[in-house]
C-alpha positions in Angstrom: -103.4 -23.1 28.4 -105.3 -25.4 31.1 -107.3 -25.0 34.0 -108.1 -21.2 32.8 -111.2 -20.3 34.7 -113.0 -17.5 33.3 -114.1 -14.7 35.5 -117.2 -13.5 37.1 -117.4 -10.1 37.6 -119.5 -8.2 40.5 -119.2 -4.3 40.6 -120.4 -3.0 43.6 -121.2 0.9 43.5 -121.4 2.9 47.2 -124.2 5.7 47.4 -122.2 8.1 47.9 -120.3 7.2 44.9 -122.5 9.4 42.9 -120.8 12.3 44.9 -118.0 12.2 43.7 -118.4 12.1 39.6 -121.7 11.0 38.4 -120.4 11.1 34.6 -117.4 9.2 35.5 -119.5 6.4 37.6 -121.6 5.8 34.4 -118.1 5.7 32.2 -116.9 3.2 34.5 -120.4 0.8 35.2 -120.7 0.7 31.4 -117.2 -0.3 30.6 -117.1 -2.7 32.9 -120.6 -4.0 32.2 -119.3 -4.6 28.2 -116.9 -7.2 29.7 -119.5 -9.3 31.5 -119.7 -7.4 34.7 -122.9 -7.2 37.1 -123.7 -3.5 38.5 -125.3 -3.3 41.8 -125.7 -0.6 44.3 -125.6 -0.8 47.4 -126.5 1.4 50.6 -125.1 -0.9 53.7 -122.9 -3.4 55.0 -126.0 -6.1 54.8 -126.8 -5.5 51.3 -123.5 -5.6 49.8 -122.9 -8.6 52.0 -125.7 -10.0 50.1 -124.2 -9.1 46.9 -121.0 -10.7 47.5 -122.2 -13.8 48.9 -124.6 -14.7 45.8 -121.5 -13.7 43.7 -119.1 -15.4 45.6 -121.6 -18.8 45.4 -122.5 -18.5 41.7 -118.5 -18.6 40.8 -117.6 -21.2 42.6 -120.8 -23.1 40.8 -119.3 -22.3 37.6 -115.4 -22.9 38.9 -115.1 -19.4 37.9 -112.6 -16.4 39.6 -115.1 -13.7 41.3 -113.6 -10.3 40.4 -114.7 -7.7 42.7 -114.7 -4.4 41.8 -115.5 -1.7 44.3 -116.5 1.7 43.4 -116.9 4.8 45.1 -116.0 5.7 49.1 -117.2 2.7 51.3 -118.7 5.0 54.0 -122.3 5.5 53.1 -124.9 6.8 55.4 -122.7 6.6 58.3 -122.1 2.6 57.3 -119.2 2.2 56.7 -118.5 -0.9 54.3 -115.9 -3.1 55.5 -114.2 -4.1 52.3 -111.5 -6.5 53.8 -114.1 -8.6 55.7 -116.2 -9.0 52.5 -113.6 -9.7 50.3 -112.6 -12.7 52.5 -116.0 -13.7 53.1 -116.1 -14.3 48.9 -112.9 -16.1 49.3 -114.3 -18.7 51.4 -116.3 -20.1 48.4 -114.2 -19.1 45.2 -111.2 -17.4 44.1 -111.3 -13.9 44.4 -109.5 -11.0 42.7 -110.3 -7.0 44.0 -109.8 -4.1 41.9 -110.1 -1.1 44.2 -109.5 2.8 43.2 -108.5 3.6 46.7 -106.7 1.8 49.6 -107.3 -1.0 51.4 -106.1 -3.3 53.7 -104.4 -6.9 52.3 -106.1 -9.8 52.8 -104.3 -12.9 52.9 -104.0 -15.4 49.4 -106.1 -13.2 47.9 -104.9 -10.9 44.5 -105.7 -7.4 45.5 -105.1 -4.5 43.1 -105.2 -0.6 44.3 -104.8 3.0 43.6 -104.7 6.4 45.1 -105.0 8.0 42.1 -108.7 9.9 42.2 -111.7 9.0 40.1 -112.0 5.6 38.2 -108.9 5.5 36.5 -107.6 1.7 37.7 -110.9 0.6 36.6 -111.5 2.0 33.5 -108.1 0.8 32.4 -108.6 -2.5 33.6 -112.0 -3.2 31.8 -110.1 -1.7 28.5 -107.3 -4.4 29.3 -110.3 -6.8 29.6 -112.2 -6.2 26.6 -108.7 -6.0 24.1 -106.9 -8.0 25.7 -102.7 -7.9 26.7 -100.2 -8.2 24.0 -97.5 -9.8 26.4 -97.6 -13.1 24.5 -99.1 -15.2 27.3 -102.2 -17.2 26.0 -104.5 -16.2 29.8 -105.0 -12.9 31.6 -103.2 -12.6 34.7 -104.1 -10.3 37.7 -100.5 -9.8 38.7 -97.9 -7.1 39.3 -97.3 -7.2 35.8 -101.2 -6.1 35.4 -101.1 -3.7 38.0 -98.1 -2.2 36.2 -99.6 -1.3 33.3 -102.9 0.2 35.3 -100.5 2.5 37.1 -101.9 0.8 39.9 -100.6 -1.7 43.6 -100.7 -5.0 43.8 -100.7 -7.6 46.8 -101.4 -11.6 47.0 -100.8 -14.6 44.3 -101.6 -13.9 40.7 -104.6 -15.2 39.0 -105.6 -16.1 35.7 -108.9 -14.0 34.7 -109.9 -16.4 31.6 -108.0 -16.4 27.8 -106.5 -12.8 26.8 -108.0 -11.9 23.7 -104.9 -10.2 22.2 -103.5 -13.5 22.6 -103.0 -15.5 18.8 -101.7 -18.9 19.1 -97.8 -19.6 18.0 -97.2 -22.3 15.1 -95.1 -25.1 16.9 -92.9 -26.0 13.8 -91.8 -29.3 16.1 -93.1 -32.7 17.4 -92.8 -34.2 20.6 -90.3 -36.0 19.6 -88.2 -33.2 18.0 -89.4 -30.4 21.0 -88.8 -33.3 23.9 -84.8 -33.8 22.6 -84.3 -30.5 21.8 -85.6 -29.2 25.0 -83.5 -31.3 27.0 -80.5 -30.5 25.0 -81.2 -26.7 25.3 -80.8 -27.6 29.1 -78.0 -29.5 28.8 -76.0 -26.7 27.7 -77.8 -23.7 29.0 -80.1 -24.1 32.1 -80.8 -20.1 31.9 -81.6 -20.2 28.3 -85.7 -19.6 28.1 -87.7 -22.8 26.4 -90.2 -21.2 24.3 -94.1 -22.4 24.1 -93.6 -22.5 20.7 -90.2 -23.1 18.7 -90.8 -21.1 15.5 -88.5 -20.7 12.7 -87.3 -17.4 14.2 -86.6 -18.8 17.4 -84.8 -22.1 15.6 -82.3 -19.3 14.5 -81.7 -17.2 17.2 -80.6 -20.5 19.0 -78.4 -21.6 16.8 -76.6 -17.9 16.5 -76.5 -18.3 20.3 -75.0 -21.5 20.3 -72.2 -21.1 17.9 -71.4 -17.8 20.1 -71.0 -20.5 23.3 -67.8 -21.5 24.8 -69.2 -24.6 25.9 -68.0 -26.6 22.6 -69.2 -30.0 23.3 -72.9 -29.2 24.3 -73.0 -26.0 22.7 -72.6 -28.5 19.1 -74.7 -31.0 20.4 -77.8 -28.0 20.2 -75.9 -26.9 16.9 -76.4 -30.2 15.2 -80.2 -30.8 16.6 -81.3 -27.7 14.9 -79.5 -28.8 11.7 -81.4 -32.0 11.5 -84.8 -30.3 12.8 -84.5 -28.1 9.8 -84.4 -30.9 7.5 -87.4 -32.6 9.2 -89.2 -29.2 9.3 -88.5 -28.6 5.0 -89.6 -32.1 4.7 -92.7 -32.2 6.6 -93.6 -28.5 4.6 -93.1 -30.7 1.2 -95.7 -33.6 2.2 -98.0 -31.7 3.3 -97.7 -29.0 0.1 -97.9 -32.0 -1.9 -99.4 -35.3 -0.6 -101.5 -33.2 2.1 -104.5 -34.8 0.8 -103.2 -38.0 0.5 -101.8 -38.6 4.0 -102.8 -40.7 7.2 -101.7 -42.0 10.2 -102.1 -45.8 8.7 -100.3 -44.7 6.1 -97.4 -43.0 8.2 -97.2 -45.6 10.7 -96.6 -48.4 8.2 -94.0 -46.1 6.6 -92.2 -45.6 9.8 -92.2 -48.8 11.0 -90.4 -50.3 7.9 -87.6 -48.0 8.4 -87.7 -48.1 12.2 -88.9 -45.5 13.6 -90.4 -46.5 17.6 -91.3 -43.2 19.5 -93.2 -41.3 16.6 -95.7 -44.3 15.9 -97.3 -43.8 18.9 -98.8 -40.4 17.7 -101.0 -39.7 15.5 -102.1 -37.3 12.6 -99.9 -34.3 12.2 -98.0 -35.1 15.3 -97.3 -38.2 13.8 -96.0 -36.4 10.7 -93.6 -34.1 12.3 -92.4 -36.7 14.8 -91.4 -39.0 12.1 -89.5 -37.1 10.4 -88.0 -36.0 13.2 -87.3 -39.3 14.8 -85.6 -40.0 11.1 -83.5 -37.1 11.2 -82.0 -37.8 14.3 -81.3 -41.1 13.8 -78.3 -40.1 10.9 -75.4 -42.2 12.3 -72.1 -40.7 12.8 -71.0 -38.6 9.8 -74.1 -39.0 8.0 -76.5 -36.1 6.5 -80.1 -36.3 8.0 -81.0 -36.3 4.7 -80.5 -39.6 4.2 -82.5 -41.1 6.8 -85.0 -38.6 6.1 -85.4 -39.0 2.5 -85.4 -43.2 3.3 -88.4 -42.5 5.4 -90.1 -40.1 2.6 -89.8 -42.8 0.1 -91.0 -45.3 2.6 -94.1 -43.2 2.8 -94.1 -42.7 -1.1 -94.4 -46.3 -1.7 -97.4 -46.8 1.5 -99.2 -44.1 -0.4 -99.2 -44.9 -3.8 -96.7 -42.7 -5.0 -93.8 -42.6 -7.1 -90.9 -41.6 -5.2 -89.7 -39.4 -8.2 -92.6 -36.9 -6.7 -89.9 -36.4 -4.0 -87.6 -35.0 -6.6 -88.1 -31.4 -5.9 -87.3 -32.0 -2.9 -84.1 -34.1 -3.2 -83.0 -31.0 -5.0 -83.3 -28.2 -2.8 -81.3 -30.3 -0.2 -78.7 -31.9 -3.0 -79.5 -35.4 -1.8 -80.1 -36.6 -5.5 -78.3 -39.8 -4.7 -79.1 -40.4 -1.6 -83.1 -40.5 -2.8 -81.9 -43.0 -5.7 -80.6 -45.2 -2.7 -83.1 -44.9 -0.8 -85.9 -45.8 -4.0 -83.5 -48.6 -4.9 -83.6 -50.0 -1.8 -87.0 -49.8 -0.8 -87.6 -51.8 -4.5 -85.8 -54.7 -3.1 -88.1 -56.3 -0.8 -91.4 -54.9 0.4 -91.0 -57.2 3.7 -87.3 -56.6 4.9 -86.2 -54.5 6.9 -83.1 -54.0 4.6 -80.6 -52.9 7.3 -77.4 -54.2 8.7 -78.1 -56.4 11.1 -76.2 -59.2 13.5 -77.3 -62.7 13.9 -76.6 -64.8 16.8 -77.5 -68.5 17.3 -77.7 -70.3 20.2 -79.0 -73.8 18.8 -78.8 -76.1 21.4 -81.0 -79.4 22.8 -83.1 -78.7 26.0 -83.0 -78.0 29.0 -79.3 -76.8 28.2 -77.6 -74.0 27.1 -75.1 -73.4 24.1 -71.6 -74.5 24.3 -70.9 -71.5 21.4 -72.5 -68.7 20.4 -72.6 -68.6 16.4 -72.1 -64.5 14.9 -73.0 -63.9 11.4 -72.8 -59.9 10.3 -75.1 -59.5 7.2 -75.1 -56.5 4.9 -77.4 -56.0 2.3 -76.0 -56.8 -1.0 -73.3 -58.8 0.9 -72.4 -62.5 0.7 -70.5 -64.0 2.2 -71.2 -62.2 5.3 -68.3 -62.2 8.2 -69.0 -64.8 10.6 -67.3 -66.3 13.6 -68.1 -68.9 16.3 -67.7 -67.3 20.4 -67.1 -70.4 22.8 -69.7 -70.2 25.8 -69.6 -72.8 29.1 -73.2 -74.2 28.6 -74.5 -71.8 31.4 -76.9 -68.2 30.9 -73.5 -66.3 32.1 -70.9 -67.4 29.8 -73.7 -67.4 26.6 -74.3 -63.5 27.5 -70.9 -62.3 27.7 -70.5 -64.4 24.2 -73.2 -62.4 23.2 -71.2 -59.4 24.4 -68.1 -60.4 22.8 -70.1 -61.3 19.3 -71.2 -57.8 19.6 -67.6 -56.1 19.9 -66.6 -58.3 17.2 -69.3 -57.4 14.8 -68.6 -53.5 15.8 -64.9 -53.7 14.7 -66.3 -55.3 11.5 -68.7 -52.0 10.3 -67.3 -49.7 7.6 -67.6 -45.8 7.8 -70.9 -44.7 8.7 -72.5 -47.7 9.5 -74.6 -48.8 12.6 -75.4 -51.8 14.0 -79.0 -51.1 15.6 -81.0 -54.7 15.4 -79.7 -58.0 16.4 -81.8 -60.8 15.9 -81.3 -63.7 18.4 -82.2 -67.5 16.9 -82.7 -69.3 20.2 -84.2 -72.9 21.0 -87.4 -72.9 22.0 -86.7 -74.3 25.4 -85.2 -70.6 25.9 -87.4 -68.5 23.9 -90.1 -68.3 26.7 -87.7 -68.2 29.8 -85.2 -66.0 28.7 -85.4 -62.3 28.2 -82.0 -61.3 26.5 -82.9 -57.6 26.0 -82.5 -57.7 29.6 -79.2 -59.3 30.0 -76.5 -57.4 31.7 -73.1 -58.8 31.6 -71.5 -55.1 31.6 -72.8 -51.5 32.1 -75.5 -51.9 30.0 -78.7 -53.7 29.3 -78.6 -55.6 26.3 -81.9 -53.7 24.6 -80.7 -50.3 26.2 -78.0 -50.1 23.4 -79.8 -52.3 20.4 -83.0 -53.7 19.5 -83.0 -57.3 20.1 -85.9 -59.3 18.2 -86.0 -63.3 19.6 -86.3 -65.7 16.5 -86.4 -69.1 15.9 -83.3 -71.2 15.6 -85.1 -74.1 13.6 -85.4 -71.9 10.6 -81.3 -72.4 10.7 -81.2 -76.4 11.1 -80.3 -77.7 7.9 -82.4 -80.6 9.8 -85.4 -79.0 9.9 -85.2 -76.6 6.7 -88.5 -77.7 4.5 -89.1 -75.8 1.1 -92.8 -76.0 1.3 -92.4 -74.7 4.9 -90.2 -71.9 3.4 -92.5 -71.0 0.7 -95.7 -70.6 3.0 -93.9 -68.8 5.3 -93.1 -66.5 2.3 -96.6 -66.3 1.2 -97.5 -65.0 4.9 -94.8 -62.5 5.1 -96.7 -60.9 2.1 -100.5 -61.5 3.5 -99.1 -59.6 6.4 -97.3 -56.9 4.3 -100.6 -56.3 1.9 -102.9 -55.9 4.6 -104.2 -52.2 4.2 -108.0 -52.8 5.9 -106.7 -50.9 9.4 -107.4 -54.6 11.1 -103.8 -56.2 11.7 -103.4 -59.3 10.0 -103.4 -61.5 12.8 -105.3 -64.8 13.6 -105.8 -65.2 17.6 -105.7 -68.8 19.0 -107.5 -69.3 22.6 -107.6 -72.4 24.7 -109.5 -74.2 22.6 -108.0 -74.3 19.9 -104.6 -75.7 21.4 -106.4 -78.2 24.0 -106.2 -81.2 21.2 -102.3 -81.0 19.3 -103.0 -83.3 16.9 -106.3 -81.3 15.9 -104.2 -77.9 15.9 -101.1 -79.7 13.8 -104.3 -81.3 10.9 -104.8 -77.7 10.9 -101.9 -76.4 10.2 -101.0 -79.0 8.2 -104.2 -77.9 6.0 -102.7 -73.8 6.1 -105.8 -73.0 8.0 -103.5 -70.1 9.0 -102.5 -67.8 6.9 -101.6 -64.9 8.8 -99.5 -63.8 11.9 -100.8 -65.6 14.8 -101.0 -64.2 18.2 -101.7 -67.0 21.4 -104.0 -65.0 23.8 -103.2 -67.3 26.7 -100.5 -69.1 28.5 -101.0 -72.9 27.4 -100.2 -75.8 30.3 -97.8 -76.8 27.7 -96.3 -74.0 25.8 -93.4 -75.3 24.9 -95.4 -78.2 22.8 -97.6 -75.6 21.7 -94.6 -73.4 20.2 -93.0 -76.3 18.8 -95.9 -77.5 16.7 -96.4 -73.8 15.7 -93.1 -72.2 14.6 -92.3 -74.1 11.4 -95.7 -73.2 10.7 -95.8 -69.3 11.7 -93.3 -66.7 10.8 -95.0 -64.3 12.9 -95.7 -65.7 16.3 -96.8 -63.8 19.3 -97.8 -65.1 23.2 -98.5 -63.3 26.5 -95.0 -63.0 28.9 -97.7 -64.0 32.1 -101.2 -64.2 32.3 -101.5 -61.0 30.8 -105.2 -60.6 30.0 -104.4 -57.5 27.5 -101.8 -58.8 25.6 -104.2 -59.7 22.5 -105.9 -56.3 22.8 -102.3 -55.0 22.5 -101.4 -56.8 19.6 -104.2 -55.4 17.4 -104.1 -51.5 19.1 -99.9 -51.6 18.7 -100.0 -53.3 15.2 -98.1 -50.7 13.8 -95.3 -50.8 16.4 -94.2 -53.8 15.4 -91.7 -55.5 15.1 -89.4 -52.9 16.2 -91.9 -51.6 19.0 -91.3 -55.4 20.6 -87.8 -54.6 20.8 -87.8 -51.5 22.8 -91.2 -52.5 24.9 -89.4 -53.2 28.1 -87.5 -49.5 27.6 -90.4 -47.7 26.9 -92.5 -49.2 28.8 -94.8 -49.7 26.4 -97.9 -52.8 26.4 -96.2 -54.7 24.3 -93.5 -55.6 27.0 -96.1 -58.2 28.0 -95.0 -60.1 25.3 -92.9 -62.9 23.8 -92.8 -63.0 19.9 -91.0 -64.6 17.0 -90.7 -62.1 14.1 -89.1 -64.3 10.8 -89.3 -61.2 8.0 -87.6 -62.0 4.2 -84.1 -61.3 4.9 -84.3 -63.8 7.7 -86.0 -66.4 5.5 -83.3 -65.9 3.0 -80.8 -66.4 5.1 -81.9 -69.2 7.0 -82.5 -71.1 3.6 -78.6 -70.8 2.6 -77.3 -71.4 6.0 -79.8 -74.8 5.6 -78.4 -75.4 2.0 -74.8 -75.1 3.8 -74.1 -72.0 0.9 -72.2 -71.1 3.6 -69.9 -72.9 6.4 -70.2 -72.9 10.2 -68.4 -70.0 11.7 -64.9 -70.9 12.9 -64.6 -70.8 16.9 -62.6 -68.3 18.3 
């Protein structure tokens, strides 16, 4: 727990104390001097005033809670000690708490805890409490009713926290943030009386899901059901890696892996929490009708291959959860192309001469190991309404297209480059939705589609980048940053190029005067292009902190409101090259209008 202050403890012992049981005084003083307590007597009103005060001030230096305990009958000598007015006299410089074995009056916000049982008992118990601690499963020690119930003793005011209990042992969380955030929230969803652990252990994981199949509300009640199905998965596969790659792991390493099945919300975490929210994040993302297992075990090989490691060390695995093929898919797939995302994706062009806008949007579904994909042409009006509900349509169309179990997550968007600056399509709302609230949109280049401007060598350097970008493995992203210098002379910057100066992603750290020269001379030249939304002074720094986000994390920026919504990119990978390439050698018509 936070903001625990530990407590400072100031026993303060009446003469006449001794009266009453000298054996049981010393008990007491010495018990509660074991657990960090200061003994003082005191004969008046003035000198325990004087106590209390230099108390009272040395807590408050150390932002600790003063616990006061008093001992013995306050009237000594005829002075009567007026325990009320020096208990709030303390409070005005720290937090107090009183342990008292007799009455006393309350004194307002402060924790007061009394008996009327005779001798020391309430204090004797309490310093035994203190020095063993509470075994109620809370990580602090709270002066509270709870407390007082336990001391056979009254309590009056707001609880405080004395410092950490020492029975206390800390829980195992077997979940991430990602995993504990959704499950949390679904727990809620279905059952706003049902307690959230600190900690969700395996036990607990259980016990939930025996509640939740007892439930009568179907529909949420399921939704917890099938959360704790896929947790378990990402739970038994987080226990495998680290039995058997522990040593092997990092947070490069996972990050990469993640990102080229794309995963978003884990990357941002590292170590451990990385781990568990990966394979979390993987597990939940099974589509309708699909195992977690088979997102999981696509991320497990993903990692596999970032670490040097044959994915036929994930066989064991495979076999307890009887997803023998689906880890043969997954190691096929990932064999394919080390720079693709490999996923079913849409493709929408609007190519177009500036300043206008499309008169048809052009839809192309691809599927891995598919071609001829299924294409079609959606008529738009040459305005930024009618192209996003073509969009929109392109999108229904390619949905009635998917076969059973599939998804379609990413769309990319080949637009002009008169548009790629000014427009923001993920935030496009012809219906209900935003546009990126319900897919991850990536902007791309639709001169890598012109059978006009289609070059071979420009293909094959673009290629040769792809990999440069997919081999680097020194924790510095491969990207090479162009200031104002370097794009104040064109025809200098193009010699350059021309000369393959640049050989990596490239990442403009300024707004030029004229950007949309500056993107024209660059795309052929740049799969990987990157350049600040405004005059964003961070949106460099963010390339190279986020590296690993990308380029899914570009996708979802604006949503998550993460630093990389600052940005404009273009993010060409393999698949897209490929494509573009046949659409340019006509392999395949235009797409017929509708």
């Amino acid at each position: 727990m936070t903001n625990l202050r530990p407590r400072h403890l100031l026993v303060l012992a009446a003469h006449s104390a001794t009266a009453l049981s000298p054996r049981g005084l010393d008990q007491v003083t010495t018990a509660l001097t074991d657990v960090g307590g200061a003994v003082v007597t005191v004969g008046d009103s003035a000198d325990a005033k004087t106590h209390v005060v230099t108390a009272a001030r040395l807590a408050a230096g150390a932002k600790k809670v003063l616990l006061l305990a008093f001992l013995g009958d306050p009237r000594s000598d005829g002075d009567e000690l007026d325990i009320p007015k020096l208990v709030s006299l303390a409070a005005q410089y720290t937090k107090v708490a009183v342990v008292l074995d007799g009455p006393t009056a309350a004194v307002d916000g402060v924790a007061i805890m009394t008996s009327t049982r005779p001798g020391f008992v309430l204090s004797m118990k309490l310093a035994e409490y203190l020095h063993a601690g509470i075994a109620d499963g809370r990580s602090a020690f709270f002066f509270d009713d709870a407390l007082a119930g336990r001391l056979d003793g009254e309590f009056t005011g707001l609880p405080v926290a004395l410092g950490p209990n020492p029975a206390w042992t800390a829980e195992i969380d077997l979940l991430g943030p990602v995993g504990r955030s959704t499950l949390d929230k679904a727990v809620q969803g279905w059952d706003q009386h049902y307690p959230i652990p600190s900690a969700w252990t395996q036990e607990r994981l259980t016990t939930l899901r025996a509640a939740a199949e007892r439930s009568r509300d179907l529909i949420p009640a399921r939704r917890v059901i099938k959360l704790c199905n896929q947790l378990d998965v990402a739970v038994s596969a987080v226990e495998y890696l680290r039995e058997h790659f522990g040593a092997d792991l990092s947070t490069e390493a996972m990050r990469l892996a993640g990102a080229k099945v794309g995963l978003t919300r884990a990357l941002s975490f590292n170590g451990t929490q990385l781990l568990r929210s990966a394979t979390e994040e993987a597990a939940l993302a099974a589509a309708v009708g699909e195992s977690p297992e088979v997102p999981v075990t696509r991320f497990l090989v993903a990692l596999a291959r970032e670490l040097g490691i044959s994915p036929r060390a994930l066989d064991s695995w495979a076999s307890q959860h009887n997803a023998e093929p689906e880890l043969a898919d997954a190691a096929a797939q990932a064999a394919k192309s080390p720079t693709s995302r490999r996923e079913l994706r849409l493709v929408l062009s609007l190519a177009c001469a500036a300043p206008l806008w499309p008169d048809e949007v052009d839809a192309w579904l691809l599927r891995p190991g598919e071609w001829p994909p299924p294409q079609y042409a959606f008529e738009a009006g040459r305005t930024q309404a009618s192209v996003e509900s073509a969009i929109w349509d392109a999108v229904h169309w390619a949905s009635d297209h998917l076969r059973a179990g599939e998804r379609l997550g990413s769309i990319d968007l080949a637009v002009p480059t008169h548009l790629l600056d000014t427009w923001t399509p993920e935030r496009s709302r012809p219906h209900r939705f935003y546009f990126g609230a319900r897919y991850q949109v990536l902007t791309q280049w639709a001169g890598w589609l012109d059978p006009d401007t289609h070059s071979p060598d420009l293909h094959d350097n673009a290629r040769e980048v792809l990999a440069r970008i997919a081999a680097a493995r020194d924790g510095q992203p491969p990207v090479d940053p162009l200031d104002a210098a370097a794009v104040a002379d064109l025809g200098l910057l193009d010699e350059r190029l021309a000369n393959g100066e640049f050989g990596r992603a490239i990442a403009i750290d300024h707004r030029p005067a004229d950007l949309p020269g500056v993107l024209d001379l660059l795309l052929p030249y740049c799969p990987v292009l990157l350049w600040p939304r405004g005059d964003d002074p961070d949106g460099l720094t963010a390339v190279r902190d986020l590296w690993w986000q990308l380029p899914e994390g570009l996708a979802t920026a604006y949503r998550d409101r993460s630093r990389l919504r600052g940005l404009r990119s273009v993010w060409h990978d393999e698949d897209w090259l490929v494509f573009g390439r046949r659409l340019a050698r006509r392999e395949i018509n235009s797409p017929l209008a509708r």
